[in-house]
DRENDO-1510 file (C-alpha; in Angstrom, 1 decimal, always signed):
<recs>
REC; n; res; u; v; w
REC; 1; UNK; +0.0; +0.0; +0.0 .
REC; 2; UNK; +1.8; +3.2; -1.3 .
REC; 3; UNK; +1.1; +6.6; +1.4 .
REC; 4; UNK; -1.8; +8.6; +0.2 .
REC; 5; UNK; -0.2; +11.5; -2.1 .
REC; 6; UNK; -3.6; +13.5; -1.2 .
REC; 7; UNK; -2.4; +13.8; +2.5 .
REC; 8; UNK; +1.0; +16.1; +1.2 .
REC; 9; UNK; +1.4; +19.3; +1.2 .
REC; 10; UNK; +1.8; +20.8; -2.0 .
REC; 11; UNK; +4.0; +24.2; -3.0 .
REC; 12; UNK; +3.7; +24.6; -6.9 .
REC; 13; UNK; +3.2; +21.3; -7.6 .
REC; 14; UNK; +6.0; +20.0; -5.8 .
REC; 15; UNK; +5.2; +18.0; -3.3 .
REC; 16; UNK; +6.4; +18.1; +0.1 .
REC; 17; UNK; +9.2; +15.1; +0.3 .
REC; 18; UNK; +10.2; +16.4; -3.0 .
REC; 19; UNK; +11.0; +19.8; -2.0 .
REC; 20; UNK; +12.3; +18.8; +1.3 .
REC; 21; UNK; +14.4; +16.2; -1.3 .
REC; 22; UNK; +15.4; +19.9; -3.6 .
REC; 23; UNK; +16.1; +21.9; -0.9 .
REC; 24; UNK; +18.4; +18.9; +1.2 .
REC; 25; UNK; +20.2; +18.6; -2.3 .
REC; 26; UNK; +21.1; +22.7; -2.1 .
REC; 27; UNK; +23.0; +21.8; +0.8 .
REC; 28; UNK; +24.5; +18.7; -0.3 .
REC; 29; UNK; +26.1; +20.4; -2.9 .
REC; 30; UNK; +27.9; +22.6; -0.2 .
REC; 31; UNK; +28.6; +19.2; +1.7 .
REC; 32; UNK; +30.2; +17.5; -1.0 .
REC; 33; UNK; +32.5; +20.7; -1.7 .
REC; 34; UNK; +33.5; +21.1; +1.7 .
REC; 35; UNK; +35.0; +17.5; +1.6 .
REC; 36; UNK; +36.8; +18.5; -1.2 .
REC; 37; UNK; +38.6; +21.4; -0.2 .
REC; 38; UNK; +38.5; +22.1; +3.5 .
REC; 39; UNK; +38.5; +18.6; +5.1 .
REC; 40; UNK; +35.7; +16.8; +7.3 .
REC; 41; UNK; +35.5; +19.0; +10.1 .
REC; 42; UNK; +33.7; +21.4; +7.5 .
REC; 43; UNK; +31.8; +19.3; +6.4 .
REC; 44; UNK; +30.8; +18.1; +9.8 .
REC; 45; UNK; +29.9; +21.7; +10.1 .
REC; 46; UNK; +27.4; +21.7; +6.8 .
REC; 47; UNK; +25.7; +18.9; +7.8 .
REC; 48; UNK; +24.8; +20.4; +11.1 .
REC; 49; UNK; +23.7; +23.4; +9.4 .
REC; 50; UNK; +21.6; +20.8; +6.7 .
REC; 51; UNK; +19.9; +18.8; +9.8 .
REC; 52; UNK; +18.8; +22.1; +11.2 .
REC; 53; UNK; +17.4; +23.4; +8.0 .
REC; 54; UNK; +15.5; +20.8; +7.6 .
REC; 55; UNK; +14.2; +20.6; +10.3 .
REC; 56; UNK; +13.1; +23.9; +10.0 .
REC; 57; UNK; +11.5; +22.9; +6.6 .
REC; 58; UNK; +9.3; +20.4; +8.6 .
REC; 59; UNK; +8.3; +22.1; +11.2 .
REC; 60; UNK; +6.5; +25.1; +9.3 .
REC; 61; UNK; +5.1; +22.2; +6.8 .
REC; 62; UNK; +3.6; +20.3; +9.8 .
REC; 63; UNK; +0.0; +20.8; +9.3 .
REC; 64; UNK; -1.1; +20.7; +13.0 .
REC; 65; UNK; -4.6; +20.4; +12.4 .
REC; 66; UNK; -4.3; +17.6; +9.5 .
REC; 67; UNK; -6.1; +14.4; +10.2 .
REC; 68; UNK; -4.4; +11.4; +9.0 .
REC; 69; UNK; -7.6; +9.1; +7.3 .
REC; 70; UNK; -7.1; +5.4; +5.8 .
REC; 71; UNK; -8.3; +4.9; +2.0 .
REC; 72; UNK; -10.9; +3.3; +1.4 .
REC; 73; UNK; -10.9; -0.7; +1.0 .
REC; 74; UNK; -7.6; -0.5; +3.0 .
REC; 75; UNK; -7.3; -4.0; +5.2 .
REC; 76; UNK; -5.7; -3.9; +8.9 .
REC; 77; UNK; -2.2; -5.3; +8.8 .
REC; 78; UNK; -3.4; -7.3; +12.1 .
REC; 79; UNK; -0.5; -10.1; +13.3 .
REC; 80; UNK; +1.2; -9.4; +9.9 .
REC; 81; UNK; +2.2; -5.7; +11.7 .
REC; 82; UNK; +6.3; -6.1; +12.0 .
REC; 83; UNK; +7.5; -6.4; +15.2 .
REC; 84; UNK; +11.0; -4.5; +15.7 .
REC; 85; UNK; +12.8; -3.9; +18.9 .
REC; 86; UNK; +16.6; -3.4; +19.3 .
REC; 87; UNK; +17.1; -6.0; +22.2 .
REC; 88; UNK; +18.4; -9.1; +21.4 .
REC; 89; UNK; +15.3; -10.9; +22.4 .
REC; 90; UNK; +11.2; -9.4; +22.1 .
REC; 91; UNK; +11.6; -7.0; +25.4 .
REC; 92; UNK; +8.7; -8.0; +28.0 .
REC; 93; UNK; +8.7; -6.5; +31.4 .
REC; 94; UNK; +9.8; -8.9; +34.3 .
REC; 95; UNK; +7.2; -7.8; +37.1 .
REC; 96; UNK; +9.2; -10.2; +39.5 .
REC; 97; UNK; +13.0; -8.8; +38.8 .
REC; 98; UNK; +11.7; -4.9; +38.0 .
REC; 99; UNK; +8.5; -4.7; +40.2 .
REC; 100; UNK; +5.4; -3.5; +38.4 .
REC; 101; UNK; +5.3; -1.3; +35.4 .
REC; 102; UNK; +4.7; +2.1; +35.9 .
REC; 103; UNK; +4.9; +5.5; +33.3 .
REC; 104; UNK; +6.7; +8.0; +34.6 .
REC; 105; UNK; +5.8; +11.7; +33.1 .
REC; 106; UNK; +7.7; +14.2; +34.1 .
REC; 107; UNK; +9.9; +17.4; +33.2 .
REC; 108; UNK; +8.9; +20.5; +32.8 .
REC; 109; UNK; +5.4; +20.0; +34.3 .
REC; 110; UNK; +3.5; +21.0; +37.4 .
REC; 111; UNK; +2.5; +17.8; +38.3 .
REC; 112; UNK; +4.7; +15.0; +37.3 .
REC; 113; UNK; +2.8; +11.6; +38.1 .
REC; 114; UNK; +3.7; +8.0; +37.9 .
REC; 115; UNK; +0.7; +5.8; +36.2 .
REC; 116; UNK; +0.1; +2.2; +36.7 .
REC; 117; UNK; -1.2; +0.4; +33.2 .
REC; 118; UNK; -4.9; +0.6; +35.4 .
REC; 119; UNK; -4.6; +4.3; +35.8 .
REC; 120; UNK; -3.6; +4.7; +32.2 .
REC; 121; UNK; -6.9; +2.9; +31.6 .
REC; 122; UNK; -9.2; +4.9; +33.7 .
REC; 123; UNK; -7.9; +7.9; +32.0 .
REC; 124; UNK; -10.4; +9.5; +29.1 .
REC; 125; UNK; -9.5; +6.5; +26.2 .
REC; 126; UNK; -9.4; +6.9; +22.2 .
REC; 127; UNK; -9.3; +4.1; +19.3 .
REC; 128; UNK; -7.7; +5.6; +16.1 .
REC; 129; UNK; -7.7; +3.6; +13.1 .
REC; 130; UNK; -4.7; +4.9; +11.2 .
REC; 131; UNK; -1.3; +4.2; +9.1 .
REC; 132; UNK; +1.6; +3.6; +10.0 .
REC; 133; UNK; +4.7; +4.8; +7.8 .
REC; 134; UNK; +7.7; +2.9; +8.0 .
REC; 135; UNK; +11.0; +4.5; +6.9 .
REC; 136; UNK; +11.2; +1.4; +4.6 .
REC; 137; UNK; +8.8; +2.8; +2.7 .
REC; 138; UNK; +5.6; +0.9; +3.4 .
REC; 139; UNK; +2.3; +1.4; +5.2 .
REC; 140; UNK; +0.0; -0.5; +7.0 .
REC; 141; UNK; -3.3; -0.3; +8.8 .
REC; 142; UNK; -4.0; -1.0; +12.5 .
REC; 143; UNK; -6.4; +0.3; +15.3 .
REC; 144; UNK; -4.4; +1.8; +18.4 .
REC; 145; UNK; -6.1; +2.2; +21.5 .
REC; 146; UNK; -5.3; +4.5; +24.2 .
REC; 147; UNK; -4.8; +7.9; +26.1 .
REC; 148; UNK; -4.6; +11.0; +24.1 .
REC; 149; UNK; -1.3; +12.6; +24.3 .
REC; 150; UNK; -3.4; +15.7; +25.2 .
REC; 151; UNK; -5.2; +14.1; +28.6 .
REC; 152; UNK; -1.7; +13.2; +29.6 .
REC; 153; UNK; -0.2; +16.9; +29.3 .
REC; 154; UNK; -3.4; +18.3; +30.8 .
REC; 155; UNK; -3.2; +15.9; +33.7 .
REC; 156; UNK; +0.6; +17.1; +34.6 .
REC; 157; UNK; +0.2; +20.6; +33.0 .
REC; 158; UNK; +3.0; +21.6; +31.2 .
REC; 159; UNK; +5.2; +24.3; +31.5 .
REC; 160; UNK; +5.4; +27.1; +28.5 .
REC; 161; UNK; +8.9; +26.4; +28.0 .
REC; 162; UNK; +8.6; +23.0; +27.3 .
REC; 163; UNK; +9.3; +22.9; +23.6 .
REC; 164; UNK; +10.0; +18.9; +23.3 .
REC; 165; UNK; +9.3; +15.5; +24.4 .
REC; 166; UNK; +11.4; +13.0; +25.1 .
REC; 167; UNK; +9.6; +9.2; +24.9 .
REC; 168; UNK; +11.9; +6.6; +26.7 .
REC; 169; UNK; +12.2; +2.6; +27.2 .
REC; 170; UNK; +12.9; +0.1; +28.7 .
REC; 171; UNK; +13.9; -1.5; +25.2 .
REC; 172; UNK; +17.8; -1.1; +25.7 .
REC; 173; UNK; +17.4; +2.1; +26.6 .
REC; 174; UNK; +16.0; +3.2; +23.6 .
REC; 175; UNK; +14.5; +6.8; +22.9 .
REC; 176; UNK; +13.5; +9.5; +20.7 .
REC; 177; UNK; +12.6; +12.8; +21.6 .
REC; 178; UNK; +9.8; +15.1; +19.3 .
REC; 179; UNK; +9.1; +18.5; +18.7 .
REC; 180; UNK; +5.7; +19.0; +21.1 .
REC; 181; UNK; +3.1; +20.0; +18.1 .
REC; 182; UNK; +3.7; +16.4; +17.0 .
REC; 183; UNK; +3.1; +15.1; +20.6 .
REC; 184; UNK; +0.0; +17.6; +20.6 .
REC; 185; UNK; -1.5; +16.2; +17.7 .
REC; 186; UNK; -5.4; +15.0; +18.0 .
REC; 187; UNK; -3.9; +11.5; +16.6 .
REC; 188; UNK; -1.4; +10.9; +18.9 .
REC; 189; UNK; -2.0; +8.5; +21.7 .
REC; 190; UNK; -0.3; +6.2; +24.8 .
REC; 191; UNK; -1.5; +3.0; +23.3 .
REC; 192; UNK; -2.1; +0.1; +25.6 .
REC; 193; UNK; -4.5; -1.6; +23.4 .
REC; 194; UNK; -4.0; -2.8; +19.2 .
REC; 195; UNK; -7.0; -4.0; +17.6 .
REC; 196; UNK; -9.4; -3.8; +19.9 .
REC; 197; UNK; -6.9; -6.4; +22.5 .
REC; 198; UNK; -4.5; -5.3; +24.4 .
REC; 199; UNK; -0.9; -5.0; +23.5 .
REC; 200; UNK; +1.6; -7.9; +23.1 .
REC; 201; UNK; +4.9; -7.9; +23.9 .
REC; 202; UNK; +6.5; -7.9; +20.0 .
REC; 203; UNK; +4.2; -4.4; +19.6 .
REC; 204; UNK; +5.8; -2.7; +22.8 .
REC; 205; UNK; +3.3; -3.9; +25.6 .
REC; 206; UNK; +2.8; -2.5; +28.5 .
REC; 207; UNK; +2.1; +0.5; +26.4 .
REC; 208; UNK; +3.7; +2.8; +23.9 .
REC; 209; UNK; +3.6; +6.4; +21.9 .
REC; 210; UNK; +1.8; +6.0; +18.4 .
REC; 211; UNK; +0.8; +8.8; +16.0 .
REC; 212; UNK; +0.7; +8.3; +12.1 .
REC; 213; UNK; +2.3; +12.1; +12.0 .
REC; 214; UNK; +5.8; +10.4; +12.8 .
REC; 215; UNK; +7.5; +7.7; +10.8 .
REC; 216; UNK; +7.8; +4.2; +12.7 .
REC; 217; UNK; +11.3; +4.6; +14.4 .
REC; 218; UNK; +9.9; +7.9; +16.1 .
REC; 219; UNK; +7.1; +6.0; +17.7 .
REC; 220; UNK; +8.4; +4.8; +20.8 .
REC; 221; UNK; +7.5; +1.1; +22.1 .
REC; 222; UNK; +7.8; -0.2; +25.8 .
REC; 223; UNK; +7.7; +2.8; +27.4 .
REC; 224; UNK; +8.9; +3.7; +31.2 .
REC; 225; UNK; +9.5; +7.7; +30.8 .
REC; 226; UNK; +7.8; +10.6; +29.3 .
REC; 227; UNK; +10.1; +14.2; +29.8 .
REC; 228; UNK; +9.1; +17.3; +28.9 .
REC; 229; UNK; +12.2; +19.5; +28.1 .
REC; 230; UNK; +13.3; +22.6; +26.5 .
REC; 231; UNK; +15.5; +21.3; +24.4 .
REC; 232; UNK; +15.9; +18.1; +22.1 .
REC; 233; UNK; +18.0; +15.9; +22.7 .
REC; 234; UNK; +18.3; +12.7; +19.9 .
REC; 235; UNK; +17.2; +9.5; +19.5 .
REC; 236; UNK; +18.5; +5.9; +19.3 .
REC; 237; UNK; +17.9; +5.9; +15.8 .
REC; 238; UNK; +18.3; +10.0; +15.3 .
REC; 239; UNK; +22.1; +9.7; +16.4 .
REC; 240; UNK; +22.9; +7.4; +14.0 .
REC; 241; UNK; +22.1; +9.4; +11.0 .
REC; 242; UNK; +18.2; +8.8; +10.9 .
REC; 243; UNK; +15.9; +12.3; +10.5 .
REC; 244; UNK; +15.7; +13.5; +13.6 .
REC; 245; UNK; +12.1; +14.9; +13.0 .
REC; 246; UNK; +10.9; +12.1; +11.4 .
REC; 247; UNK; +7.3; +13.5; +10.2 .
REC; 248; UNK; +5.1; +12.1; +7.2 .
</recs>
């Protein structure tokens, strides 16, 4: 299933991974001229400058109202949803070695909590069917069930200042951080529940971030910690040379 060209934003008929595409390859240019003639640290120096552009780019072309909608006669991936995780083995919380799962939320925020899978579930509850993007370039359909990422920040109301989120797990230690307006987003949810059960270990049980505004690798499985913070800081897959903004 191919992403639904009718959900990109559009500037003179280019659309908007091609022009993100055009205007990456302005800089590219400089890239490949600074290795060249004034060695790698230049360069190193470009492709800051390039990553913050972009980012840039994104962020202004986030349409923060835009509802992502499945086409018609589309079929739910169900069990043939991917499973990915970096641990060696399909991480599953050990009750009995780490005591009982709880999400922590916390940061900038007047009222940082700590919520027990049954407190997620008594807060207000959404099921979105959506798409998920992969960065491998394919989309499938599932129903995610969960908190809005809105009830949360009401519940521990967040400061002004906080201008990023920062989604941790106990998944190796893997994170990635967001800009907020993606976190803010109508579609975006703690999901404890996938297809109407609730969520299984290979999918990133006890309960994970979803929103079909970020690509797969942003959306955060097995999660432990929820910061809010003034600044971003990476990724597991944004330090190794991923997007760090990661939008569709």
């Amino acid at each position: 299933m191919s992403i639904d060209r009718r959900k990109i934003v559009t500037l003179g008929g280019i659309d908007r991974r091609e022009f993100l595409t055009w205007s990456g390859g302005l800089v590219s240019a400089a890239f490949l001229a600074a290795c060249d003639s004034r060695g790698p640290k230049a360069a190193d120096r470009l492709l800051n400058y390039a990553e913050r552009k972009n980012r840039g780019l994104e962020r202004a072309l986030f349409r923060h109202t835009s509802m992502d909608k499945v086409q018609r006669g589309a079929y739910d991936a169900g069990n043939k949803l991917p499973s990915y995780f970096v641990s060696d083995t399909v991480p599953a919380w050990d009750e009995s070695a780490r005591g009982k799962w709880a999400l922590e939320v916390s940061g900038l925020v007047a009222n940082p909590v700590r919520l027990s899978l049954e407190d997620l579930q008594r807060l207000p509850r959404v099921s979105n069917r959506v798409n998920h993007y992969c960065v491998e370039g394919w989309t499938a359909v599932e129903t995610w069930t969960g908190v809005p990422f809105t009830e949360l920040a009401k519940l521990v109301r967040v400061a002004p200042d906080a201008h990023y989120v920062d989604f941790q797990s106990f998944d190796d230690d893997y994170h990635e951080s967001w800009d907020i307006e993606s976190a803010m987003h109508a579609q975006t949810v703690v999901a404890y529940g996938l297809d109407g059960k609730m969520l299984e270990p290979a999918h990133g049980a006890p309960a994970r971030v979803y929103s079909p505004v970020k690509l797969g690798y942003k959306n955060t499985k097995y999660l432990t910690k929820i910061v809010f913070m003034p600044e971003m800081n990476g990724g597991y897959w944004s330090d190794q040379g991923y997007e760090w903004y990661g939008g569709v």
